[in-house]
Each structure stands twice: as C-alpha cells, then as structure tokens.
C-alpha positions in Angstrom: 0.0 0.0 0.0 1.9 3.6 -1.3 2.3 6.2 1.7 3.9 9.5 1.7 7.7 9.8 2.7 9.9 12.5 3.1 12.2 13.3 0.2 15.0 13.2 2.5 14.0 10.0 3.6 14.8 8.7 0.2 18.0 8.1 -1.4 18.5 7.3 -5.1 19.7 4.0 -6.5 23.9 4.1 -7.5 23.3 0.4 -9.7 19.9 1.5 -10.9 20.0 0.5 -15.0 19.2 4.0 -16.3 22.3 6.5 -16.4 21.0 8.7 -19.5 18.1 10.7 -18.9 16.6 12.9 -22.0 16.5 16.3 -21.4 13.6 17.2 -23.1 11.4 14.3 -21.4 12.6 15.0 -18.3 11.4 18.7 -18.5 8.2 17.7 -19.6 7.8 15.3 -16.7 9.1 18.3 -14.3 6.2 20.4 -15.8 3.7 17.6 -15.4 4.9 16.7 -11.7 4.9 20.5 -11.2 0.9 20.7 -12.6 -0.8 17.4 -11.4 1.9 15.7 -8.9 3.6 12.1 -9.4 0.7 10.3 -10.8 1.8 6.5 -9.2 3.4 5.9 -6.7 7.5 5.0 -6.9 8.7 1.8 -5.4 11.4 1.9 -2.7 13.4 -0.7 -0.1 14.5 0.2 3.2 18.3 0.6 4.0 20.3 -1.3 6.3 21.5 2.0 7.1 18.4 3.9 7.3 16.0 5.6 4.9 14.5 3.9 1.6 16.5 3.4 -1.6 14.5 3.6 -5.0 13.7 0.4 -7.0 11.0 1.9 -9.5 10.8 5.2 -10.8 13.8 7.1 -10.4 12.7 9.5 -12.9 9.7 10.6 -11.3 11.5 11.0 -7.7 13.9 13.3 -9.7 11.4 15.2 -10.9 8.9 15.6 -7.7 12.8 16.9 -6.4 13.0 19.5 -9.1 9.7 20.9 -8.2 10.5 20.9 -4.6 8.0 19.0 -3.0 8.8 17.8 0.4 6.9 14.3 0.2 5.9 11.8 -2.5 4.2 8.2 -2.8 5.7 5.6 -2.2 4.8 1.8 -1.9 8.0 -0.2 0.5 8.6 -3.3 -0.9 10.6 -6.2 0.5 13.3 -7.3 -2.2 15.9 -11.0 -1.0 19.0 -9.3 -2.8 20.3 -6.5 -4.9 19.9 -8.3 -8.3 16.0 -9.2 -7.3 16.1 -5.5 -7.1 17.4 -4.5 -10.3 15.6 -6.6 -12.1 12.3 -4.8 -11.4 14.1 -1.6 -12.2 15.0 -3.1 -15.1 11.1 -4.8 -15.6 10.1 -0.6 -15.1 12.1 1.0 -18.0 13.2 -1.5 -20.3 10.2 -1.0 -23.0 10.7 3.2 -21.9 11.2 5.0 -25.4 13.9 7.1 -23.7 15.9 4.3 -21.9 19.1 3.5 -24.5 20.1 0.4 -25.9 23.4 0.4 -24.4 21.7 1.1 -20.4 19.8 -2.1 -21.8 22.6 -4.2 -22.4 24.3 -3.4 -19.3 21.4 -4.4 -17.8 21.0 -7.9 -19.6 24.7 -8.3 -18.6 24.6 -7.8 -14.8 21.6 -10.0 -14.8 23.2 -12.9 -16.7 26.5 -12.2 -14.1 24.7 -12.4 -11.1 21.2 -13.9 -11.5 20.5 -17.5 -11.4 17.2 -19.7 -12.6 15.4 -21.2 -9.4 17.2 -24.1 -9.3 21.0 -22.5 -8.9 21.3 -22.7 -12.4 23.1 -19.9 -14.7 20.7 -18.0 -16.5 21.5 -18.0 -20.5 20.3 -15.3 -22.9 17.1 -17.1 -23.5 15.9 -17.3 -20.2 16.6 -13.5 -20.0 14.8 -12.9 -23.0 11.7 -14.9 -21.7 12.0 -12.9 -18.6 11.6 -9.4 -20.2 9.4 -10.3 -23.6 11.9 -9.8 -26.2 13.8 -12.4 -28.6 17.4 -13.7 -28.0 18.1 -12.5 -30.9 17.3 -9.2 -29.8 19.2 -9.8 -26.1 22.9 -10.6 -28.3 22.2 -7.4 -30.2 22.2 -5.5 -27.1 24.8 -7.2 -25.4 26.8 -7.2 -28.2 26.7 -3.4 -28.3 29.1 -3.5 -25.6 31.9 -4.0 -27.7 31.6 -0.6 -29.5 34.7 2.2 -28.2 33.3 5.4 -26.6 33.0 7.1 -29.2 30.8 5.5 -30.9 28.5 4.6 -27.8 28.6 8.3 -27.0 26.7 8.5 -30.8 24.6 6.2 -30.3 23.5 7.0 -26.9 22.9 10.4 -27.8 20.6 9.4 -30.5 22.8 10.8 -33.7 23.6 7.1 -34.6 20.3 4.1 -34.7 20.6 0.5 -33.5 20.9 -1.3 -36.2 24.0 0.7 -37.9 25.6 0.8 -33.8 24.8 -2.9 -34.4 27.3 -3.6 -37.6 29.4 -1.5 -36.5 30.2 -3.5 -33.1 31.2 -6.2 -34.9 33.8 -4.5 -36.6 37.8 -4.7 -35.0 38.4 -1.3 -32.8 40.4 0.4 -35.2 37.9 0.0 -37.9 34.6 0.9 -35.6 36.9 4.4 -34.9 38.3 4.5 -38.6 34.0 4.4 -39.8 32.7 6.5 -37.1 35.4 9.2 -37.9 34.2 9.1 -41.6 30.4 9.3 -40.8 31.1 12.6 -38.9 33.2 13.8 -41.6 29.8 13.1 -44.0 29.7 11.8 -47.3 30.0 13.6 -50.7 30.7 17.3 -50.6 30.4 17.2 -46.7 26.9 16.3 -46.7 25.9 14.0 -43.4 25.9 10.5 -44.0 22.5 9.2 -43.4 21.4 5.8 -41.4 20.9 4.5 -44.8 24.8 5.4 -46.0 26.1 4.5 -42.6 24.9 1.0 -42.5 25.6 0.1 -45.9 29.5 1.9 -45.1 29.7 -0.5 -41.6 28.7 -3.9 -43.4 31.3 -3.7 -46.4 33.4 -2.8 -43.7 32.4 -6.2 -42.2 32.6 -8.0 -45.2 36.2 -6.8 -46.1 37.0 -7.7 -42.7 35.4 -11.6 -43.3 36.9 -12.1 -46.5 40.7 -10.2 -46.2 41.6 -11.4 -49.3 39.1 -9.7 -51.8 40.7 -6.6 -52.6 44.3 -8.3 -52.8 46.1 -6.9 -56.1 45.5 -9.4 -59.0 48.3 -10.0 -61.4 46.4 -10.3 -64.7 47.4 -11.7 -68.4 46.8 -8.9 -71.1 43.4 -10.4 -72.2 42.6 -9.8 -68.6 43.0 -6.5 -68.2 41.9 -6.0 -71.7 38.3 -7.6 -70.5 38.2 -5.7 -67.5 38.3 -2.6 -68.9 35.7 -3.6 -71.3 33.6 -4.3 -68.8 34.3 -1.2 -67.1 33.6 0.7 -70.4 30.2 -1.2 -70.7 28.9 -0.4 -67.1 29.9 3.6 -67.2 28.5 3.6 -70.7 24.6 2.5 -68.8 25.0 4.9 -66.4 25.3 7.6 -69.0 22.3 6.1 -70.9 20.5 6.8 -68.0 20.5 10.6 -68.5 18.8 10.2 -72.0 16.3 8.2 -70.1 16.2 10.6 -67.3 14.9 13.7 -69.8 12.5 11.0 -71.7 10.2 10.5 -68.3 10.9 14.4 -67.5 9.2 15.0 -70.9 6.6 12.7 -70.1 5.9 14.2 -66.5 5.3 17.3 -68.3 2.9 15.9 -71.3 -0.5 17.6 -70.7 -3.2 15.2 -69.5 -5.9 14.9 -72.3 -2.6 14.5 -74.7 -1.7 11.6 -72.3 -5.1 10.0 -72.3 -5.6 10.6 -76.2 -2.3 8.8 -76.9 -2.6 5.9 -74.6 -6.0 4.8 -75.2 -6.3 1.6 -74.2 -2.8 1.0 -72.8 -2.5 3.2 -69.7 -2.8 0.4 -67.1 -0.3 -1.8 -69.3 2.3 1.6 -69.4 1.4 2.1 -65.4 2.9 -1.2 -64.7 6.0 -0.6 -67.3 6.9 2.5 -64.8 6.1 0.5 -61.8 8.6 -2.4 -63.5 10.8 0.8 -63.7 10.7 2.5 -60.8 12.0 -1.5 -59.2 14.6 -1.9 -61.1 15.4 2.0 -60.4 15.4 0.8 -56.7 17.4 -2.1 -57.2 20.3 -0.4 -59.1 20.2 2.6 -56.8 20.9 -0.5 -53.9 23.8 -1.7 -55.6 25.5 1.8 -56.5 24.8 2.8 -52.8 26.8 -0.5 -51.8 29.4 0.0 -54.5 30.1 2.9 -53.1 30.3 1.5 -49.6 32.7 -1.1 -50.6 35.1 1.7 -52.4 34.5 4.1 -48.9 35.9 0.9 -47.1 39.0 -0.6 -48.9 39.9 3.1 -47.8 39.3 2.6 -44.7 40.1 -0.7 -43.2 43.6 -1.2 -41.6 44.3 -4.7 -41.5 43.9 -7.2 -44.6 45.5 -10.2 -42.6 42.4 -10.7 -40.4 41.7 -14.3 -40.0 38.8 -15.8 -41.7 35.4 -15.8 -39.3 33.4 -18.8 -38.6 30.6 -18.5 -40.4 28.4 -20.8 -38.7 26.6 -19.4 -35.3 24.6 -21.0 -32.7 20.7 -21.3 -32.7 19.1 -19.4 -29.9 16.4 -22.0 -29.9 18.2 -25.4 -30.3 21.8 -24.5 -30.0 22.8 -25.7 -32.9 25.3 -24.5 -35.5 23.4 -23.1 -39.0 25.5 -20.9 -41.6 24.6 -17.5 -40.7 22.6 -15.7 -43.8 24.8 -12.4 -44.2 22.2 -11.4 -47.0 18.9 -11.9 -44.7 20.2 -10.3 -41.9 21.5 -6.9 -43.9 18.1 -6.9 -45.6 16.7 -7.1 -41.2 18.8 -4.4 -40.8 17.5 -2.0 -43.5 14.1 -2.4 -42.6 15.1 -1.6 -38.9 16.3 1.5 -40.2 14.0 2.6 -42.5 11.2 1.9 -39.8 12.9 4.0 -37.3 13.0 7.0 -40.2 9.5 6.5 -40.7 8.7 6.2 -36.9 10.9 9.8 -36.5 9.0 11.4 -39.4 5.8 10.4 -37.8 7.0 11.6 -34.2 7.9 14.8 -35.7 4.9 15.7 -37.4 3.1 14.9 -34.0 5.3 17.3 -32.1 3.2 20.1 -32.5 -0.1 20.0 -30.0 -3.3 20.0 -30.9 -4.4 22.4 -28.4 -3.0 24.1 -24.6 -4.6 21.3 -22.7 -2.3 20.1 -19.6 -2.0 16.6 -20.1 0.0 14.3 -16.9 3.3 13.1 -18.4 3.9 9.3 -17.6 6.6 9.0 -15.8 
C-alpha cells in the first residue's frame, strides 16, 4: 500500500540501469509533476542504514525533487537481494522510449552475471529474453553493443547514430569501428551527413572486407585480362550515362498535358502504369547496388588490417543450440528495414510534435 515519505528520507539508487536521462522528457515530466503531482506511486526498499533506496521510478523521484515537494508516494517493498532488485528496475524502464540500448545491455549483462534460474542454475540469454518479452536475438544485439569504443557509444546513446548501424558497426575490429565513425562525422560527398541508410551500408562492407581479407588483394592479370576488365568497365559507365537520355524522356513525359496523355494511350495506360512500376523496381534495385558499391570503395579506404583471420561463419541457434550458416544477405536486408522503420517512426513523431491544443496533459513518468 503507497504512503507519503519524506524526500529526505529517500536516497536514489547508484546500480539502478538507467544512467541517460533525456533532457527534453525530463522537463516535460518536471512540468507535469509541477501541474498534477507524481501520478503513481515510486517503489522503494528500506536501507540497512536507514531511509528507503528507489527500486521503481527514479525519474519521477527526480522530478517531484525538481519541483520541490517535500513528500511523494511511495509503496515499500521487501526485495531477498540487490539483483532481485534490479531486475524490477530493469522490468520498469526497459520498454521506456527514452531508456538506450546500451543502459539495456548493461542491464542484460549484470543479470546474466549475477542472476540465477530457481534451481542455482546460470541464467542463459534465453531465459533472459523470456523474462523481459523480447527475442534472444534481440538480447545478443544489445549485449553485443558492448563492444563498440566510446565514441561511438557516446553517438549512439545520444541518438545521432540508430541501432541497427551501432549494431554492424560493433562487430567490426576497434580500429575500424573508430576509422567508420570518424568518416560518418566527416559526411559523405561534398560534406553532406551520411544518413542511417549510407552508414549501415559503409559499416557492413566494412564487415565484409573484414570476413573475407583477401578480396581486394592486387591481381596480377594476363593482357586479355586487363583488356576484359576494362571492357567491362567501359560497358557499365556507358549504362549509367544512358540513363540521363532516359532521365529527360520521363521528364518530358511528367510534363505531357493530360488529355494528350489519355488521347495517346488509349487503351494502354494500365499496361504503361505497370511498365513505370517495372521501372521504378529496377530503379530501386540499381540505386541499392550503387549505394553499396560505393560503400565497398569508402571501405577498402578505410580498413587497416587485410591479414584478419577468416570468421566462422556458422553461429549457434538461440532456440536449439545448434550451428546453422549465418545468412549475411537476410540479416542486412533485417537491418534495412530496422532502419528505414525507425525514419518512418521519426518522421511520424515529428509531425506529432506540434499539439493540438493548450490542454495540460499528466506526463507518464
């Protein structure tokens, strides 16, 4: 049952997961604390030392502090050990928007380090992932976040940098995770920032360099060899500069008055409507392969060691714990869609920012 305690009687949690709070969410929580009060009540332990120490809702005690009230709810709760007690801060905030990937893999590491399954046992990633909801796929992602250098958790944290692109590049040696996340700030052609798109495509030929050392090695080629290349090389530029002709021929179209349009395709427009969808795919396609062509070129630059020993490309089920040759194509293709849903998730969330009306709405907290 929640009572009121003193502020002072309250201490804040030093192991609690979250270490990142978002400025901007935590001024609207302030503002909401400040106009209706803390809405539910925070969850707290007594001390062996006196006082209470927070379990749930550290943000919410911050916030009731900023405002200055003396006294907030609180329900006491009786917690066997310090892990029992992280895990329901952890059970409070790990499907928060605002709480980061990398406070969540901590998390699922101290838990695997110090938790244990009822019977003694040593908890694996899928018993963590049944814990929370999530996948074990979605666990190792987290945890293997971990292995990216400061700098580019400090990105990623700070939202400049998604998941999914953190993701790649944490599988990458040190060097080369520094080497890619010093070329992403740098941006792309004429300094222009490197988008989530460019970034991930950059950090997986990185990877793929780094798996297969060998394919940029220098050739020695017969004369017919080199002659062929070149031909090749001729006959690929040469397309690309077709495509300008076609280019001005669906400009001129774009621009063809309507009863003109209708007049001269009597009969055909659904049949020409599926030509330009046919089109517009293969326009797709090629732009995918250009993007990663230029990708692969941004990371022979880049990459500092080509005496990297092969990988094993077989990794363990989550389910049966068997081997299975991982599918490098499927999983890129996950990784797009991550990050073209989280651009279409921003773009939504942006266009919401503005309110409908004044109304004072309480902030959950």
């Amino acid at each position: 049952m929640a009572k009121k305690l003193k502020m002072s009687q309250i201490h804040a949690n030093p192991a609690q997961p979250r270490e990142y709070f978002d400025e901007e969410k935590m001024k609207e929580l302030v503002a909401s604390v400040r106009e209706h009060g803390v809405m539910s009540a925070i969850e707290v332990r007594r001390r062996p030392q006196g006082g209470y120490e927070i379990v749930m809702g550290e943000r919410r005690y911050r916030a009731n502090q900023e405002v200055g009230n003396p006294t907030i709810k609180a329900e006491i709760i009786e917690v066997s050990s310090d892990i029992e007690a992280f895990v329901r801060s952890m059970a409070e905030n790990v499907n928060r928007a605002d709480m980061t990937p990398l406070e969540e893999g901590r998390g699922y590491r101290r838990i695997l380090d110090e938790d244990t399954n009822d019977d003694g046992s040593p908890l694996t990633e899928a018993d963590v992932a049944r814990s929370f909801g999530k996948t074990p796929r979605y666990i190792k992602i987290r945890l293997q976040l971990l292995d990216l250098i400061p700098a580019v958790q400090h990105h990623l944290t700070h939202g400049h940098i998604g998941t999914a692109a953190a993701h790649r590049i944490s599988e990458l040696k040190p060097e080369n995770q520094k080497a890619v996340i010093t070329k992403w700030a740098k941006g792309g052609e004429g300094g222009k920032p490197m988008d989530e798109n460019a970034l991930l495509h950059f950090a997986h030929q990185v990877r793929e360099q780094e798996r297969q050392p060998s394919m940029f090695d220098v050739e020695e080629l017969t004369d017919d060899e080199k002659a062929e290349r070149a031909s090749r090389k001729w006959s690929t530029r040469n397309k690309l500069d077709q495509i300008e002709q076609v280019r001005a021929l669906l400009e001129e179209l774009a621009g063809t008055p309507l009863e003109e349009l209708a007049s001269a395709l009597e009969g055909q427009i659904g049949a020409r409507l599926e030509q330009l969808e046919r089109t517009a795919k293969s326009l797709q396609d090629a732009k995918f392969q250009i993007r990663q062509a230029k990708a692969l070129a941004d990371a022979k630059e880049i990459v500092t060691s080509s005496a990297a020993e092969a990988p094993n490309l077989a990794e363990p089920d989550d389910e049966q714990g068997q081997s299975q040759p991982a599918d490098l194509d499927a999983e890129f293709a996950d990784m797009l869609a991550q990050v073209v849903a989280e651009g279409a998730t921003a773009e939504a969330e942006t266009e919401a920012d503005a309110p409908a009306d004044e109304t004072s709405v309480p902030v959950a907290a």
